[in-house]
N, C-alpha and C positions, 0 to 999 in steps of 0.2 A: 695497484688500483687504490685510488683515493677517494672517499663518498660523502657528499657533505649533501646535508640533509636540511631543508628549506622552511622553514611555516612563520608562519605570522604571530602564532600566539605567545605570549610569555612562560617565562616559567614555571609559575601557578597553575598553568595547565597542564602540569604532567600529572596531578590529580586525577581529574577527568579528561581529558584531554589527547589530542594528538601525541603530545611528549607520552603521556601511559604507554598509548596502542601500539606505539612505536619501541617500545623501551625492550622486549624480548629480542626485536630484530636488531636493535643496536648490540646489543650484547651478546648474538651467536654473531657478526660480523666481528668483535673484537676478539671473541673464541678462536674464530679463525685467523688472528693477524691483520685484518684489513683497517686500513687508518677507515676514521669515520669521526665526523664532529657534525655536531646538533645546533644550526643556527637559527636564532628568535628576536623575538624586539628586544631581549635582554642585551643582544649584543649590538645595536643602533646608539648613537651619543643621542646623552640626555636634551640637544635642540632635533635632531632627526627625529626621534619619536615622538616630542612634540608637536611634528609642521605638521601633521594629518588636521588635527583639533585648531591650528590656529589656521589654516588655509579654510577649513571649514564655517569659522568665524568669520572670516576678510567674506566668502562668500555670500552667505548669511545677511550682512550689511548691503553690500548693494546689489543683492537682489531683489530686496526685501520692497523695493516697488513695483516692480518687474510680476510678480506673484507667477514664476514661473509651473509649468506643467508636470513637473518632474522634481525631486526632492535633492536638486542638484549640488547640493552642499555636502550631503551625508555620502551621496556616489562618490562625489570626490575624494571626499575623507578615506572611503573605503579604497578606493583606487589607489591613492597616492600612499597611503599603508599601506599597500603589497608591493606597488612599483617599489617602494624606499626597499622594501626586502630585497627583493632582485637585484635592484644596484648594488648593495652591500652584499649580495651571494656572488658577481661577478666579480667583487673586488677582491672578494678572498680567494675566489676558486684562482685566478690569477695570482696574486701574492701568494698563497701556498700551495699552488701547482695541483690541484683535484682534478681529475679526470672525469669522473661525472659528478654533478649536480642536479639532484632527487626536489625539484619543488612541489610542496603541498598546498599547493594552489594554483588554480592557472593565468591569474595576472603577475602572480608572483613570478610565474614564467614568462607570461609576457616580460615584465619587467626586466628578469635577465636575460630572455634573447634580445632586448633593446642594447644593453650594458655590454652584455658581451661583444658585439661587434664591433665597442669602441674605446673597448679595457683590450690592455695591450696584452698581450702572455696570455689569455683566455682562450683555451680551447675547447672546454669539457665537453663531454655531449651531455644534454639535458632531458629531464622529463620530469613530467606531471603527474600525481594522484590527486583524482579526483572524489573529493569524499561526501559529497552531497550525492541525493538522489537526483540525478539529471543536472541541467547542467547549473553553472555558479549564478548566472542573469534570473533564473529563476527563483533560486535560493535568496539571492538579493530580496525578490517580489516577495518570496513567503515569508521573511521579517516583517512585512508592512511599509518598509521603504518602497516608496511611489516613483517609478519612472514611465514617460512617456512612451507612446508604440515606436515613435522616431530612437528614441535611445535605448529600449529594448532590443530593435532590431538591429541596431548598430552595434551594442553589445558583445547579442549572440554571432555578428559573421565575425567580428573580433577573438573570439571564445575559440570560434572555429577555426580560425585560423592560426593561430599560438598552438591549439592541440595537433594542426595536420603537420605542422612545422617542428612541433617535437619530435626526438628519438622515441618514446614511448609512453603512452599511457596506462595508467593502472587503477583499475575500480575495484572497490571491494568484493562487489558478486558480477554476476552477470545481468542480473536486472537491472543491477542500476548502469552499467553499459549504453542495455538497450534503449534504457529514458535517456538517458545523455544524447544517445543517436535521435531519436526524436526532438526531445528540444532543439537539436539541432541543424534541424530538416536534414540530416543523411540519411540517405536510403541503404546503405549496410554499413557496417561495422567495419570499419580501417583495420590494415590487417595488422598496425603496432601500437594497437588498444589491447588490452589482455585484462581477463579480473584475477588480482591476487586475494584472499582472503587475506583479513589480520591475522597478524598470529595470535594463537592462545594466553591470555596474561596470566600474568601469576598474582594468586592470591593466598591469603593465611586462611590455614583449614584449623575449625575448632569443631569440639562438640555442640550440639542445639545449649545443652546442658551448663557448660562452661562460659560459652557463648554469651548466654542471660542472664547467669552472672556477672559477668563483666560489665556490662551494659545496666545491670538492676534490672530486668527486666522479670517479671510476674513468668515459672515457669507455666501457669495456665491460662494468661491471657493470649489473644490470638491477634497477631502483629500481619501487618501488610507492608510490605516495603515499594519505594518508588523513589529511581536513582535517575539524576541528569540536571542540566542548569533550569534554572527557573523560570523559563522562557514561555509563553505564549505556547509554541509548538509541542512541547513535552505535555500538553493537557493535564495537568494535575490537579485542576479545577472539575475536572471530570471522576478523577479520583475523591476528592474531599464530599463532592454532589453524591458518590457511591458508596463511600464510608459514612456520610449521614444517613444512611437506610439502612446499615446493617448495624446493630445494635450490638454494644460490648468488643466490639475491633478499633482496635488504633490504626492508627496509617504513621508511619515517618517515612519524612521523605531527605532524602541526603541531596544536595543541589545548593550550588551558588545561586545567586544573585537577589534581587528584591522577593522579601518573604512578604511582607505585611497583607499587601492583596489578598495572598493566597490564606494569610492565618485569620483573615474580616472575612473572608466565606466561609471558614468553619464555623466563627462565632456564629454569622449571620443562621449557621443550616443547623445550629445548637450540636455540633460535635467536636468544638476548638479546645476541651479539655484532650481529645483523643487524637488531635492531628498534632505533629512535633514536625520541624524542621533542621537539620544539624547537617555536619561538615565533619567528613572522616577520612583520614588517608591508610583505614582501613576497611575496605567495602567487608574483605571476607570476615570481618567478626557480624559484621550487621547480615550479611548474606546466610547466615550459617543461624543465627538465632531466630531467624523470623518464620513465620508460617509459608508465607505465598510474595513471591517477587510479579509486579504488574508495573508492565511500560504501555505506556497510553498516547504515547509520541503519535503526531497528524503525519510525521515522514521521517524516516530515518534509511541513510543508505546502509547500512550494515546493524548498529546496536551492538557497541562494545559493553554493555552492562547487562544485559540478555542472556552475551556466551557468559559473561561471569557469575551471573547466576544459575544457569545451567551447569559448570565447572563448580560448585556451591552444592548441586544437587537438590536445588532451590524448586519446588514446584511454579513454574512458569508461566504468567499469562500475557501477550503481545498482542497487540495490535499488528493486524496484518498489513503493512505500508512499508513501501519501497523496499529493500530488501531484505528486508526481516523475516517473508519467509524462504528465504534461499538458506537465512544462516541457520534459525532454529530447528529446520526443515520439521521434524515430529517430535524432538524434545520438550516445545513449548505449544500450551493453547493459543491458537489465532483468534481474537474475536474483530469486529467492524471497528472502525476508527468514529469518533465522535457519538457514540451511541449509550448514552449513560446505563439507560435498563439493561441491555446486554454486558455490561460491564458489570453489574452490580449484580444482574440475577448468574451468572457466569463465577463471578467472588462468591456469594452467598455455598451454590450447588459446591464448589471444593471444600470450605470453609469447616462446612456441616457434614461433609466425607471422608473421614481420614484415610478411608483405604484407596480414592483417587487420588488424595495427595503421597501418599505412597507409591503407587501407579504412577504418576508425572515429575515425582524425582528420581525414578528409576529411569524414562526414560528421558529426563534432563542428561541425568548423568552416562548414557551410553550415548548420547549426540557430543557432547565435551569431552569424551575419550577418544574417540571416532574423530578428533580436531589432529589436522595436521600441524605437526612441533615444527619450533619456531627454526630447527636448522634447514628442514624443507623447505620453508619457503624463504629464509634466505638465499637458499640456493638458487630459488627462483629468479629473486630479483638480480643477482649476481648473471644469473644467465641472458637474464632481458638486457644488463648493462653493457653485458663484453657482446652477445650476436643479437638484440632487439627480438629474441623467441623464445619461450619459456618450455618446459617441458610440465603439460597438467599433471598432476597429482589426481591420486583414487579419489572419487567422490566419499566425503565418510556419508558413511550409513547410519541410519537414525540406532538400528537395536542390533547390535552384532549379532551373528550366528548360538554365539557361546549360552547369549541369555535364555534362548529358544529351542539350547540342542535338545531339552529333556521333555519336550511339548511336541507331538506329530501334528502337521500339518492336517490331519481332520479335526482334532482336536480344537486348535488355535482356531478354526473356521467355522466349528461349533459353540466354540465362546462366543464368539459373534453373532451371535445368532441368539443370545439370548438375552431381554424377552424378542420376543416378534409381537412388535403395535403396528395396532390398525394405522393408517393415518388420522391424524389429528384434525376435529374440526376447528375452523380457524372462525372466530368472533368474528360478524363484520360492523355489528350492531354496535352506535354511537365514535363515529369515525369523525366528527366535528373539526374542520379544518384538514383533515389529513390528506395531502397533497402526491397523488397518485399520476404516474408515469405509462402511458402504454403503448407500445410498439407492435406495429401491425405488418410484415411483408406486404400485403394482398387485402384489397377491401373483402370481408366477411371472417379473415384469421382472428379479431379481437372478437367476434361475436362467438361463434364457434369454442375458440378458446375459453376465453373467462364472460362472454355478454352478460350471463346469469351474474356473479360477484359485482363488473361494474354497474350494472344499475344497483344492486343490495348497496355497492357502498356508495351511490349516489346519494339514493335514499335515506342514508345514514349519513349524511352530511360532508362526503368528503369532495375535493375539489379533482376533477380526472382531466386529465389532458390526451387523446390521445394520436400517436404519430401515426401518419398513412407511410411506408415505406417508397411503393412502389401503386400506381393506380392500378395495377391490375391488367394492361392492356391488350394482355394476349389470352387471359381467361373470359373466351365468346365462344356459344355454339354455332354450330356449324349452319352457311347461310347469312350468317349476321355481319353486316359491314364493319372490318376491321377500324377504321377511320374512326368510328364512333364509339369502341370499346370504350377505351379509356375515359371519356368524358360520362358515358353512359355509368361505368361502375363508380366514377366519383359520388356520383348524385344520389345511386343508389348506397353507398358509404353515407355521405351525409342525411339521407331520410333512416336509417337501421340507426346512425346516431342519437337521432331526436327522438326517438321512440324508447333510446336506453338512458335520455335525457342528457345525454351529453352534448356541449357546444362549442367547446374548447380542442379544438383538432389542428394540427400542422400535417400539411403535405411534402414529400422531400423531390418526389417524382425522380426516384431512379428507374433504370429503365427495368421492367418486370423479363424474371426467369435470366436475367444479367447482372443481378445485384453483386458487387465485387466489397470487398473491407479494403474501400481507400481514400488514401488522405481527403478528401472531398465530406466522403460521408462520416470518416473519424470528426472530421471540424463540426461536422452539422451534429454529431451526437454531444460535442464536449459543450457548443453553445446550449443545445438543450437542455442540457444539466445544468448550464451557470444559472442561464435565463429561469428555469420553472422551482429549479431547489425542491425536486421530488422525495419526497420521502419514500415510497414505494413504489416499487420496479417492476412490470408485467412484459415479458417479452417469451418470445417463440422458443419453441425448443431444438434445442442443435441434433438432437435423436430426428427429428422429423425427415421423412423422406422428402425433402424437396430443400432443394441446394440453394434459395434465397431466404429457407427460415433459417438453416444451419448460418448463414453466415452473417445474417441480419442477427442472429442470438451470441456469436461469438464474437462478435465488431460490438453491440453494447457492452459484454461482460471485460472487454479490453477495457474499453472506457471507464466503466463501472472500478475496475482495478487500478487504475491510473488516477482517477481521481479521491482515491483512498475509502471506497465499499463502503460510502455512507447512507445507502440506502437498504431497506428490508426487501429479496427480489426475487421474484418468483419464474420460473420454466410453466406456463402451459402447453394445454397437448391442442393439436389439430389432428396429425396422420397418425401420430406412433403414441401411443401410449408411454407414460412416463415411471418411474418407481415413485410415486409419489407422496409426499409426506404430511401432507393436510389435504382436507375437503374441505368446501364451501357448498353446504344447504341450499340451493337455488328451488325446490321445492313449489313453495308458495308463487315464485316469479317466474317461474319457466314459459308460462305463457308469454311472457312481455317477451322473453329470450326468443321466443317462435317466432313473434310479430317481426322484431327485427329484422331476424336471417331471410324473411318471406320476404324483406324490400330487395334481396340481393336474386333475383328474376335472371340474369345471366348464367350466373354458375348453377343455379339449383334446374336453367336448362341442360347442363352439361352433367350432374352429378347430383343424388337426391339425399344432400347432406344434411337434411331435418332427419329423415331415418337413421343417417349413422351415426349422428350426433347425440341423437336421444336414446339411441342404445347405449353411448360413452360413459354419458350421465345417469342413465338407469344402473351402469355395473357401477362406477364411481357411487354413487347412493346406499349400496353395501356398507360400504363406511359407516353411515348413519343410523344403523341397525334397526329402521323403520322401513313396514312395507309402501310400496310404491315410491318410495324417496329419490328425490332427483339432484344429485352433485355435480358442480366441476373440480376436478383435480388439480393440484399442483405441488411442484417438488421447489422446495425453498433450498437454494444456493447463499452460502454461508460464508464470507472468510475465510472462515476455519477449514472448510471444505472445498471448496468450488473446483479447484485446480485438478482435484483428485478425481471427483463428480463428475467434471466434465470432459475429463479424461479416459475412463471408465463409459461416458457416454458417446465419445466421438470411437472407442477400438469398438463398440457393440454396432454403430454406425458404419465400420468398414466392413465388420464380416457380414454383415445384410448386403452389403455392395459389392463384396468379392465372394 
């Protein structure tokens, strides 16, 4: 077996880069005897690597009347730099007889299943790793590069077709798989897609101690680190916006490419003494001396600098996007993606704890031991090469047995336990601008649910949009002409609106007590997020006994995760009561909350839901530890949390039903 190994990037990227991530599996394959060579633009002649730049230019020019729809110079550029790969991976695998050909990229593949059919001696079988989350046509879009819906879609059936035409596929985790299959409208997963993790890199282990000295570094100041290129998507701008609020922390951030931008925000936010930027082709000395490792990345399909922080024993903070919680699984903190306060009040609470950062390098470092070595998964890929199947490997587990044996399980679940808070009253007062989201299965769920909250944050200035799911059309008592439901509850939805002053409503009209989580209503949820740009999230709770709030709450929180958890979101109750983690005061307005639910005349003839309502909010008002106090409850889903949360709330959800 011969293995030649494909990517687009130069040499300089074995820094950071694919040559790194790659660099253990190269090296248990030569352990074992197996020929293996690493091809890159380094090995293209100096006119080949420059036609991408100059075909780019020729386009440039006469297009330049044209003012085409699409950014059609730069696609080319990019195309014609991975086709040039491909040609020269077919030429070699032919000239030096390889038997498979590993490309890391999928035009790079396209490009040599082009080559190959018409390079003489080329037989290799081929295949793809895919290292973005989802697929490459996309990854194009989230640079900023503009292409058209015509060249979008032509693209992605391109994309799909070079991948169904490979020997095999290989993604980092399994989520980012599954965006892959999405972006690519498949409805399941091909069965010679497989996720390999990377393997474990190696890095240099020092003391904190030693460590700081090398570097000069003050043993009692308190350092942040943040690793990756300089790009737009790494959010580092988010970092320097969070290290202006916490006084006496430096931030260095190790990453190629244009600094200046990012060092005129520090100036501008008065912390450009304390932000440094540098280049080391030693992470673990910088990993090993610093307080707290934070990646702030909008998308990453795995996060090669994450596990090496982790493997560092680095207290860990992530951003929960694309696959990043597959690999950190409970090693690292997950916080939302683009949300400064949470990022900053999140740095601060470790910061100021040394006994949690003690706690989160412990277990960094049992998730990085728990990492399968790199001859496993060689083996893996060696398997996928000769029969296209791999044999999975044990899940690592976040905290092995061993760290735990000397703790009894009442024990470990009575730390947990300590303290026990009330729920939290949540402010709603001076909400100016704050652009609020609310999902309804059935006219009267949002009144019921939260109506108290949105009129208070009406009141308080914020802007509420709310979705009708389903009209409602089979909730009539009995006697009442079926025909008429549906229009009859609409009306009554929009007078309960106008009474909680809301006038901003979408209807989706799926059909009621048949709401399904499909591609139809996935599309209509992602448009509503591009289109409103909500900041806060009110939707149904999946505990609820009725089978279109569960799946109306689970079809957002998909979405909500996909589009990388940039909203604040909450679970209200209607059937089932929630564990809930904040109250909202409705007190003073519960009357207007009455007015409302008395326009919904249908169902309050079928079920007398002001009584069971105002009992909900009566125990809810406990909270408030005032007599007569009237609440609504709800449980905030986290990033950090949500997976766990709502997993925990769908097993409580089956044994009610079995």
């Amino acid at each position: 077996m011969k293995i030649l190994t494909v990517t687009r990037e130069w040499a300089t990227d074995k820094r950071y880069g694919l040559g790194k991530s790659l660099a253990p599996l190269v090296q248990s394959f030569s352990d074992q005897g197996i020929a293996h060579r690493y091809l890159c633009q380094e090995d293209l002649g100096h006119t080949a690597s420059r036609l991408p730049q100059s075909v780019k230019k020729f386009i440039d020019k006469i297009m330049r009347p044209f003012k085409p729809s699409s950014d059609l110079s730069t696609l080319a550029a990019i195309i014609l730099e991975r086709i040039n790969m491909g040609r020269l991976a077919a030429k070699v695998a032919a000239q030096e007889q390889y038997t498979h050909v590993h490309c890391h990229d999928p035009i790079i593949g396209a490009g040599f299943r082009f080559f190959a059919r018409i390079t003489p001696k080329c037989r290799a079988r081929w295949g793809v790793t895919q290292h973005g989350f989802g697929c490459y046509t996309q990854a194009i879009i989230d640079e900023n590069i503009h292409i058209s819906p015509l060249v979008n879609h032509w693209m992605r059936r391109w994309e799909a077709r070079t991948l169904h035409a490979a020997n095999w596929l290989i993604s980092p985790t399994q989520a980012s798989l599954q965006q892959l299959a999405r972006d690519l409208s498949l409805g399941q997963l091909p069965a010679h897609w497989h996720a390999i993790v990377h393997p474990k890199p190696s890095i240099t282990h020092w003391t904190s101690q030693n460590a700081r000295r090398e570097l000069g570094w003050s043993e009692t100041e308190q350092v942040v680190l943040a690793v990756g290129r300089l790009i737009p998507l790494k959010r580092f701008d988010l970092m320097i916006e969070a290290i202006a609020k916490i006084p006496n922390v430096r931030l260095v951030i190790l990453g190629e490419g244009p600094q200046q931008a990012l060092l005129d925000l520090a100036e501008q936010r008065g912390c450009g003494e304390r932000v440094s930027i540098a280049l080391t082709d030693d992470i673990g000395l910088y990993l090993h001396a610093c307080d707290i490792y934070v990646s702030t990345s909008q998308t990453e399909s795995f996060g090669m600098a994450n596990l090496e922080a982790m493997i560092a024993a680095t207290p860990t903070i992530c951003t929960a996007v694309g696959g990043v919680p597959d690999v950190v699984a409970g090693g690292a903190q997950l916080i939302a993606v683009d949300n400064v306060a949470v990022l900053t009040e999140t740095l601060q609470s470790l910061l100021q704890h040394p006994g949690q950062q003690l706690l989160w390098s412990a277990k960094a470092l049992a998730r990085a031991n728990a990492w399968p070595d790199s001859t496993a998964l060689a083996q893996q890929h060696l398997e996928l090469y000769q029969t296209g199947e791999i044999n999975a490997l044990p899940a690592p587990q976040t905290l092995p047995p061993t760290l735990l044996s000397d703790v009894s399980p009442a024990h470990r679940w009575a730390e947990q336990l300590q303290p026990c808070p009330l729920p939290k009253v949540l402010p709603i007062d001076n909400q100016e601008g704050l652009k609020v989201l609310v999902f309804a299965p059935h006219p009267d769920d949002e009144t019921l649910g939260c109506g108290g909250t949105l009129a208070r944050l009406k009141q308080a200035g914020a802007q509420i949009r709310v979705v009708l799911v389903s009209l409602g059309e089979k909730g009539y008592p009995q006697g009442f002409d079926p025909s008429k439901a549906g229009a009859t509850r609409q009306q009554e939805f929009l007078q309960a609106m106008s009474v909680l002053g809301i006038d901003d409503v979408t209807f989706y009209h799926q059909p009621d007590a048949q709401i399904t989580h499909s591609p139809a209503l996935v599309e209509h949820l992602i448009e509503e997020f591009e289109d409103y740009q909500p900041q806060w999230l009110y939707l149904p709770s999946p505990l609820d006994c009725h089978r279109d709030h569960a799946t109306v709450s689970l079809s957002i929180l998909s979405v909500w995760e996909r589009l990388g958890y940039r909203q604040r979101t909450w679970l209200y109750e209607v059937w089932t009561p929630l564990p809930v983690t904040h109250v909202v005061d409705i007190t003073q307005i519960n009357a207007l909350k009455k007015e409302a639910l008395l326009h919904y005349v249908l169902p309050l003839q079928c079920l007398d839901y002001l009584h069971h309502m105002h009992g909900l909010n009566s125990y809810r008002g406990l909270a408030l530890g005032q007599d007569q106090a009237i609440a609504e409850g709800f449980t905030e889903v986290e990033a950090s949390n949500w997976q766990s949360l709502i997993a925990s709330l769908l097993d409580l959800r089956n044994r009610q039903e079995h």
